[in-house]
N, CA and C atoms as a LAMMPS dump frame, in Angstrom:
ITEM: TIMESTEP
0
ITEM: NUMBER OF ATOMS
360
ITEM: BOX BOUNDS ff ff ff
-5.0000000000000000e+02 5.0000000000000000e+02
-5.0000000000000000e+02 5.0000000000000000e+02
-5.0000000000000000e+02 5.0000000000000000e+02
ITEM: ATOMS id mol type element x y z
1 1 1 N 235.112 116.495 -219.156
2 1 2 C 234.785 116.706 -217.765
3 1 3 C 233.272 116.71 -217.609
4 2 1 N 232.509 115.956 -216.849
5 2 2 C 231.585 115.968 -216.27
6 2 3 C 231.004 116.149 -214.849
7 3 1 N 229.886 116.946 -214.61
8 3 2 C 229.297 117.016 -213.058
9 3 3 C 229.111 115.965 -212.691
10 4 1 N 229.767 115.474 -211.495
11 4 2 C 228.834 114.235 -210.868
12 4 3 C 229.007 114.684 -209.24
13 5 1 N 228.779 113.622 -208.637
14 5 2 C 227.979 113.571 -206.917
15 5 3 C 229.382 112.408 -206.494
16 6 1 N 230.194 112.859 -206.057
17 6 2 C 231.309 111.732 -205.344
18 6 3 C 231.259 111.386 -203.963
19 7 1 N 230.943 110.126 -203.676
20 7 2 C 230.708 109.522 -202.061
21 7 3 C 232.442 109.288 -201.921
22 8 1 N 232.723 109.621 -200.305
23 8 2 C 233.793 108.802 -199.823
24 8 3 C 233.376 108.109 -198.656
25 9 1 N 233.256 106.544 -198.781
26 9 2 C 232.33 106.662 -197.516
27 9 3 C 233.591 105.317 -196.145
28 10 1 N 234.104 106.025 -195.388
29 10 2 C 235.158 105.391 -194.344
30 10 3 C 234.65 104.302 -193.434
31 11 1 N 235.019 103.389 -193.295
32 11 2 C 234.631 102.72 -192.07
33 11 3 C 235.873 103.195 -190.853
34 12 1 N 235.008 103.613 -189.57
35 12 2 C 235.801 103.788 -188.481
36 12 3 C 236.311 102.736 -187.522
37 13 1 N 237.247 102.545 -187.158
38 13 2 C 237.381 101.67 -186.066
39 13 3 C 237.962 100.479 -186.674
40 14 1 N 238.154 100.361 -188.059
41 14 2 C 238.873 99.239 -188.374
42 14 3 C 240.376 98.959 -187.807
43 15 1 N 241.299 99.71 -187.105
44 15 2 C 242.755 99.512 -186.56
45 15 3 C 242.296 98.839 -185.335
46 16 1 N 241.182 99.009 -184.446
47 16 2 C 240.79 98.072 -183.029
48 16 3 C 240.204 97.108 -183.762
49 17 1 N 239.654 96.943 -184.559
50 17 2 C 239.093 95.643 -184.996
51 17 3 C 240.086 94.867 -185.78
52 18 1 N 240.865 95.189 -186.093
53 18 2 C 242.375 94.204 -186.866
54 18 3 C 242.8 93.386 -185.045
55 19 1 N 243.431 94.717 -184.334
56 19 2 C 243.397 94.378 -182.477
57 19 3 C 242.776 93.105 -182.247
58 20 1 N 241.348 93.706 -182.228
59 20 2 C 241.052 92.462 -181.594
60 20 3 C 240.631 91.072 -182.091
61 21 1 N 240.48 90.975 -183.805
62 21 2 C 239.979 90.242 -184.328
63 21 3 C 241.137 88.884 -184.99
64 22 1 N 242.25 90.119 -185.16
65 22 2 C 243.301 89.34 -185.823
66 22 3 C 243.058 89.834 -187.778
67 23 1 N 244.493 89.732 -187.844
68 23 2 C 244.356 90.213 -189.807
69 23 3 C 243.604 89.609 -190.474
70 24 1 N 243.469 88.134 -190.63
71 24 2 C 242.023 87.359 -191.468
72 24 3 C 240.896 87.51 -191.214
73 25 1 N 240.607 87.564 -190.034
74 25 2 C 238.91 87.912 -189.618
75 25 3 C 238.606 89.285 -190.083
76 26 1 N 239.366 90.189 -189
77 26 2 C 239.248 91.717 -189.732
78 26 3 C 239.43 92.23 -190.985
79 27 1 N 240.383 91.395 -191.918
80 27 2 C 240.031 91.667 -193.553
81 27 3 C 238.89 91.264 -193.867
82 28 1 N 238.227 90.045 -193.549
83 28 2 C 236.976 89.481 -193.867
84 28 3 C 235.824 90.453 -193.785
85 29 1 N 235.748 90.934 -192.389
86 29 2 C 234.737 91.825 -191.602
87 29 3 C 234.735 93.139 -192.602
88 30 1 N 236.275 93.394 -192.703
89 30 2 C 236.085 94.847 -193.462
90 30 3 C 235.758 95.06 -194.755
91 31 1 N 236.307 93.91 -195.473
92 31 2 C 235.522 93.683 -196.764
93 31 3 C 234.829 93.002 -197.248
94 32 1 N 233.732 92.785 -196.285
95 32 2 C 232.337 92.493 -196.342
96 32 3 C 231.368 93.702 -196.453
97 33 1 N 232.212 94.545 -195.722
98 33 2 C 231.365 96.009 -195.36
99 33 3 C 231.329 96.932 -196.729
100 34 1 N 232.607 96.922 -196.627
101 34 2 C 233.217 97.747 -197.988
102 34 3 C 232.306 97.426 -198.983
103 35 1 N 232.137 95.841 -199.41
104 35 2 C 231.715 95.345 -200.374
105 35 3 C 230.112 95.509 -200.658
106 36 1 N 229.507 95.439 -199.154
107 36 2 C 228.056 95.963 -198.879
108 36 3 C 227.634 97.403 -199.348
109 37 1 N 228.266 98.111 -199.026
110 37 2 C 228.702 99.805 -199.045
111 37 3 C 228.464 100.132 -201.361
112 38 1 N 229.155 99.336 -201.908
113 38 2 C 229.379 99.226 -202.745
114 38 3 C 227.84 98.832 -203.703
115 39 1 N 227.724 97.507 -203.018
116 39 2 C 226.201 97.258 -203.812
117 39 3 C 225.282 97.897 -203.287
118 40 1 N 225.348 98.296 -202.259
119 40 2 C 224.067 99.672 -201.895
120 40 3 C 223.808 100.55 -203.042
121 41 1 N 225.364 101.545 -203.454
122 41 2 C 225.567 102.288 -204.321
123 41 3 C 225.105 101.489 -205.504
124 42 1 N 225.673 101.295 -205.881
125 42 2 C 224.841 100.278 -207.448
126 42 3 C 223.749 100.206 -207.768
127 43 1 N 222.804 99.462 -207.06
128 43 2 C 221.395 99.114 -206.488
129 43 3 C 220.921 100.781 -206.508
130 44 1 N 221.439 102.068 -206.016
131 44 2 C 220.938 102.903 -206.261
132 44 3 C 221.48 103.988 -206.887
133 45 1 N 222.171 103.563 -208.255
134 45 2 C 222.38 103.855 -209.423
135 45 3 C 223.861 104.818 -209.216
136 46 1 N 224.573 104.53 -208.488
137 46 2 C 225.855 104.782 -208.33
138 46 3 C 226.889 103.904 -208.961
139 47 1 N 227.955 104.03 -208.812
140 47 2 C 229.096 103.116 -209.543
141 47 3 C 229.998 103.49 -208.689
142 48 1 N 230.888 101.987 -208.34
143 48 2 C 231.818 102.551 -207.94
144 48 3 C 233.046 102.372 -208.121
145 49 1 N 233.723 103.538 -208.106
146 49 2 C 235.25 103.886 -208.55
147 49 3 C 236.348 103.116 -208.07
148 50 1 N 236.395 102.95 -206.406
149 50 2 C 237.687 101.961 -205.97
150 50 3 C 237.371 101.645 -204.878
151 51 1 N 237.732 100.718 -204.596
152 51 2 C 237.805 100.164 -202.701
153 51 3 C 239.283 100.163 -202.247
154 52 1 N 239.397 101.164 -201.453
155 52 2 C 240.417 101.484 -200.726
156 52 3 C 241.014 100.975 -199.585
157 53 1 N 241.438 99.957 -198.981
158 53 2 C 240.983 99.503 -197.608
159 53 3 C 239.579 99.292 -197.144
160 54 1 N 239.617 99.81 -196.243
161 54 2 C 238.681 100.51 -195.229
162 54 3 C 237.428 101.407 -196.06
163 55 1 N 237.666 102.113 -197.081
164 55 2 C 236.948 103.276 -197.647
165 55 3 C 236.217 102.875 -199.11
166 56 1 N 235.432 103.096 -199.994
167 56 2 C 235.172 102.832 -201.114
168 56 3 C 234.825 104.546 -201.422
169 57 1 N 235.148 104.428 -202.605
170 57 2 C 235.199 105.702 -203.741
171 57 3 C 234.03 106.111 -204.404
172 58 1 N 233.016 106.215 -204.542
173 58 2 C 231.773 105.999 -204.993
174 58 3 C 231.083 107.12 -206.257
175 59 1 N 230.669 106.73 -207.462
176 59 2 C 230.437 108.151 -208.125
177 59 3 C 228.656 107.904 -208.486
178 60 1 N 227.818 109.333 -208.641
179 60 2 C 226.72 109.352 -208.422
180 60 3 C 226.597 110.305 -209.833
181 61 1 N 225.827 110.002 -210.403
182 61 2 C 225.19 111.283 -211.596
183 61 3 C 224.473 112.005 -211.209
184 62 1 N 223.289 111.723 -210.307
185 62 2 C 222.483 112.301 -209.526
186 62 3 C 222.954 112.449 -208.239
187 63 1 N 222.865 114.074 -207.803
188 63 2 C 223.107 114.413 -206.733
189 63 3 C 221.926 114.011 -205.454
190 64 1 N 220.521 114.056 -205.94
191 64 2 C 219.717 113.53 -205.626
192 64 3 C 219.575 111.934 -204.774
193 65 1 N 220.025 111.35 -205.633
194 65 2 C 219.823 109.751 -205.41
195 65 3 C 221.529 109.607 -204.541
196 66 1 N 222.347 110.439 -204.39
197 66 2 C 223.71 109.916 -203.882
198 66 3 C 223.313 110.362 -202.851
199 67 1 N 222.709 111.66 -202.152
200 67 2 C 222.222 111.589 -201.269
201 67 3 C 221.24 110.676 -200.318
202 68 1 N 220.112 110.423 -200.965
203 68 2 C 219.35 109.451 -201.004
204 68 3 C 220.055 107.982 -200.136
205 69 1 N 220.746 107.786 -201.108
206 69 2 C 221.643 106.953 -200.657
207 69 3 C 222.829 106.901 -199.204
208 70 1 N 223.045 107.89 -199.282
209 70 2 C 224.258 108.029 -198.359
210 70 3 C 223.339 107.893 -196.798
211 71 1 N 222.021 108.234 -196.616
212 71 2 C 220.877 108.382 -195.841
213 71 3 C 220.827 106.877 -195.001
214 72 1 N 220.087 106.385 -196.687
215 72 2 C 219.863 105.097 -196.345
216 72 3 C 220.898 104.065 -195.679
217 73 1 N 222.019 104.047 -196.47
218 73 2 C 223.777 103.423 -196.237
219 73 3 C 223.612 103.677 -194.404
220 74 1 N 223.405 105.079 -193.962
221 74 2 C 223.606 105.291 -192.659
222 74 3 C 222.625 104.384 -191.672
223 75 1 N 221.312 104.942 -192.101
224 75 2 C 220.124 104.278 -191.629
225 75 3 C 220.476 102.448 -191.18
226 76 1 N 220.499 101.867 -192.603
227 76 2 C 220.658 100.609 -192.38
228 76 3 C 221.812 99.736 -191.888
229 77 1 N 223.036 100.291 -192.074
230 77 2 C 224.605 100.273 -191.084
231 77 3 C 223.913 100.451 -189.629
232 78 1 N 223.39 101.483 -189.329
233 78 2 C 223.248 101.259 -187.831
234 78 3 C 222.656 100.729 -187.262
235 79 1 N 221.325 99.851 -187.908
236 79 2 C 220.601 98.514 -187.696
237 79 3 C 221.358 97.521 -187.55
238 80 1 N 222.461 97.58 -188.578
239 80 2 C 223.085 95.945 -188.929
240 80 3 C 223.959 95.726 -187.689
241 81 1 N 224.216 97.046 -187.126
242 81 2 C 225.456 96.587 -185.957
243 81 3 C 225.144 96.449 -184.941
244 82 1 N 224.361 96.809 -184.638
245 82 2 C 223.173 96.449 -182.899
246 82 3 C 223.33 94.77 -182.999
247 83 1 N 223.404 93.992 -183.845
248 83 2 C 223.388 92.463 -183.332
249 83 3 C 224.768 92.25 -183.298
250 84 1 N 225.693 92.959 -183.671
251 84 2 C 227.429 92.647 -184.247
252 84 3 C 228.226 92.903 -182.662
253 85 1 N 229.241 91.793 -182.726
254 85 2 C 230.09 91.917 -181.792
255 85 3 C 230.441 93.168 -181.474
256 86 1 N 230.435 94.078 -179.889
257 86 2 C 231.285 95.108 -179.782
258 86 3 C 232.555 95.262 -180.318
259 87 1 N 233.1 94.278 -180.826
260 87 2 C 234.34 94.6 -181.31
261 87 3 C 234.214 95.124 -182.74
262 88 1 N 233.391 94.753 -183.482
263 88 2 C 233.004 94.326 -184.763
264 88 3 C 232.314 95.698 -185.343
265 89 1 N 231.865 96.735 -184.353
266 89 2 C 230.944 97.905 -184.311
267 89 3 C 231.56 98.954 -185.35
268 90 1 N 231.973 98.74 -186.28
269 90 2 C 232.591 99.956 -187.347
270 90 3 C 231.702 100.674 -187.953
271 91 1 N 231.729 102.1 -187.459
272 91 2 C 230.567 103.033 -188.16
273 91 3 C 230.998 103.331 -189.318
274 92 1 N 230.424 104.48 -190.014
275 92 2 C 230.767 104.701 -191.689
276 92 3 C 231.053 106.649 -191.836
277 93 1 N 232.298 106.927 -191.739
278 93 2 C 231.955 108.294 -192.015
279 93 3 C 231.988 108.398 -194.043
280 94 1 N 230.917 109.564 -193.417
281 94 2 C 231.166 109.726 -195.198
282 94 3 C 231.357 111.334 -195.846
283 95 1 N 231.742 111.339 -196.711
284 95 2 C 232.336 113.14 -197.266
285 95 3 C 231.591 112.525 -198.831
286 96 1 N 230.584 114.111 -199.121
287 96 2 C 230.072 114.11 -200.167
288 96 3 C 230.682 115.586 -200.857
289 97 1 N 230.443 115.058 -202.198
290 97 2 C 231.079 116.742 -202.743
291 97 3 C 230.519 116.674 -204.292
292 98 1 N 229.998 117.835 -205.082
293 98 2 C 229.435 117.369 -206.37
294 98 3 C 230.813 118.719 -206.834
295 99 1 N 230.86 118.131 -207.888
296 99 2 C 231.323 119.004 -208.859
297 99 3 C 232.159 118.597 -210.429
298 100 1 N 233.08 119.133 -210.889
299 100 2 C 233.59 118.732 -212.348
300 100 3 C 234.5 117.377 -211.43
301 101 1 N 234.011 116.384 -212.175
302 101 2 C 235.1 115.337 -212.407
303 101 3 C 235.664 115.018 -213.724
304 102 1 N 237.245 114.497 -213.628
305 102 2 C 237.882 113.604 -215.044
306 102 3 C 237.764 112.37 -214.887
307 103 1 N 237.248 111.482 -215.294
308 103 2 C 237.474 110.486 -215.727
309 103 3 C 238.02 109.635 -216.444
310 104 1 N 238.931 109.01 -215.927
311 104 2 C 240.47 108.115 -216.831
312 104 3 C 240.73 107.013 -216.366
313 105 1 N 241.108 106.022 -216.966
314 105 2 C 241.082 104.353 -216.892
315 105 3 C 240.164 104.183 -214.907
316 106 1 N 239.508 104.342 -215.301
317 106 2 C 238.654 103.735 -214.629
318 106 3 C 238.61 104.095 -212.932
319 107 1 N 239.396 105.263 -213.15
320 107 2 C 239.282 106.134 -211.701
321 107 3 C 239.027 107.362 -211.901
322 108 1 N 238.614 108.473 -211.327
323 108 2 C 238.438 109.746 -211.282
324 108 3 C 239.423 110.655 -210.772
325 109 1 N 239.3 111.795 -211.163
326 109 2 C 240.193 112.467 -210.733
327 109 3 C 239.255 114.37 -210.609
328 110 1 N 239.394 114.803 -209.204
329 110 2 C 238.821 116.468 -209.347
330 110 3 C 238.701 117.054 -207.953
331 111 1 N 238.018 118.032 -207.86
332 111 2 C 238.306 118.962 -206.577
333 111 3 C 236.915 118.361 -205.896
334 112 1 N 235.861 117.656 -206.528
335 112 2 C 234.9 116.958 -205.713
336 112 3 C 235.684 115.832 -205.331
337 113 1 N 236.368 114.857 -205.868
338 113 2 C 236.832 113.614 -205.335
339 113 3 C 237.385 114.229 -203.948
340 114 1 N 238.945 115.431 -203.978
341 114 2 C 239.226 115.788 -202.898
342 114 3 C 238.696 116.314 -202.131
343 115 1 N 237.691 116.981 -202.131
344 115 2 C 236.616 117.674 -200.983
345 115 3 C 235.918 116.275 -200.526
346 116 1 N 235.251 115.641 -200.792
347 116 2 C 234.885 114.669 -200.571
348 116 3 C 235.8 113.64 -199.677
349 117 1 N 236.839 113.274 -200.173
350 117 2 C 237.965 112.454 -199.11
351 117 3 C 238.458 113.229 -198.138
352 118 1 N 238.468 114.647 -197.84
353 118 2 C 238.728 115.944 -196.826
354 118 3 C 237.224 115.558 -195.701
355 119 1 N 236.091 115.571 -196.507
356 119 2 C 235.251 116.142 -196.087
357 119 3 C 234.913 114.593 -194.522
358 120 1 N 235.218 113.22 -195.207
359 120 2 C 235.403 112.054 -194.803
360 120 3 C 235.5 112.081 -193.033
C-alpha cells in the first residue's frame, strides 16, 4: 500500500451532448476530452488509471503537482470551450482525495479512490 493523490475528474453534460450531437460525434467529442484530461495528467507527472466513459481515473504521487494540475485542467478547459459549440460546452467536475491506495493489475483500489469518485 502506498500514499498517493487520486483525481476523478467528470465531464458534465455529456447525456445533452449524445441529444444533440448524435452517438458518433458525441463519442468523438467525449473522448477527445477524456483523452486531453489524460495527457494533461501525464505531462504533469500523473498516470492514469482508467477512462471511464465520460470520467478518467487519475493517480498522482505528489499531492502537490495533482493539485497543480487539477487548477490548470480547470483553467485551460474553460478557455477551450468559449470557441466550442453551445452544445459541445462540457465542464469537468473533479473529486480529489490523497490517501493509502492498492494497487493491482493495473487499477487501484482504496478509500481515496472512493472519496474521490463521491467527492466528483
Amino acid at each position: 500500500m502506498a500514499q498517493a493523490t487520486i483525481i476523478f475528474a467528470d465531464l458534465t453534460g455529456s447525456t445533452g451532448l449524445f441529444e444533440a450531437l448524435g452517438n458518433a460525434r458525441a463519442a468523438d467529442v467525449v473522448t477527445r476530452a477524456t483523452q486531453w484530461i489524460g495527457k494533461l495528467a501525464t505531462l504533469r507527472s500523473g498516470r492514469v488509471i482508467k477512462y471511464l466513459g465520460d470520467g478518467v481515473l487519475l493517480h498522482f504521487a505528489d499531492n502537490a503537482a495533482a493539485t497543480r494540475m487539477v487548477v490548470e485542467m480547470q483553467r485551460l478547459h474553460r478557455e477551450r470551450i468559449l470557441t466550442w459549440p453551445e452544445a459541445m460546452r462540457m465542464k469537468i467536475k473533479v473529486g480529489l482525495a490523497r490517501g493509502d491506495v492498492v494497487e493491482q493489475d493495473s487499477d487501484c483500489f482504496g478509500d481515496a479512490v472512493n472519496v474521490a469518485s463521491r467527492l466528483s
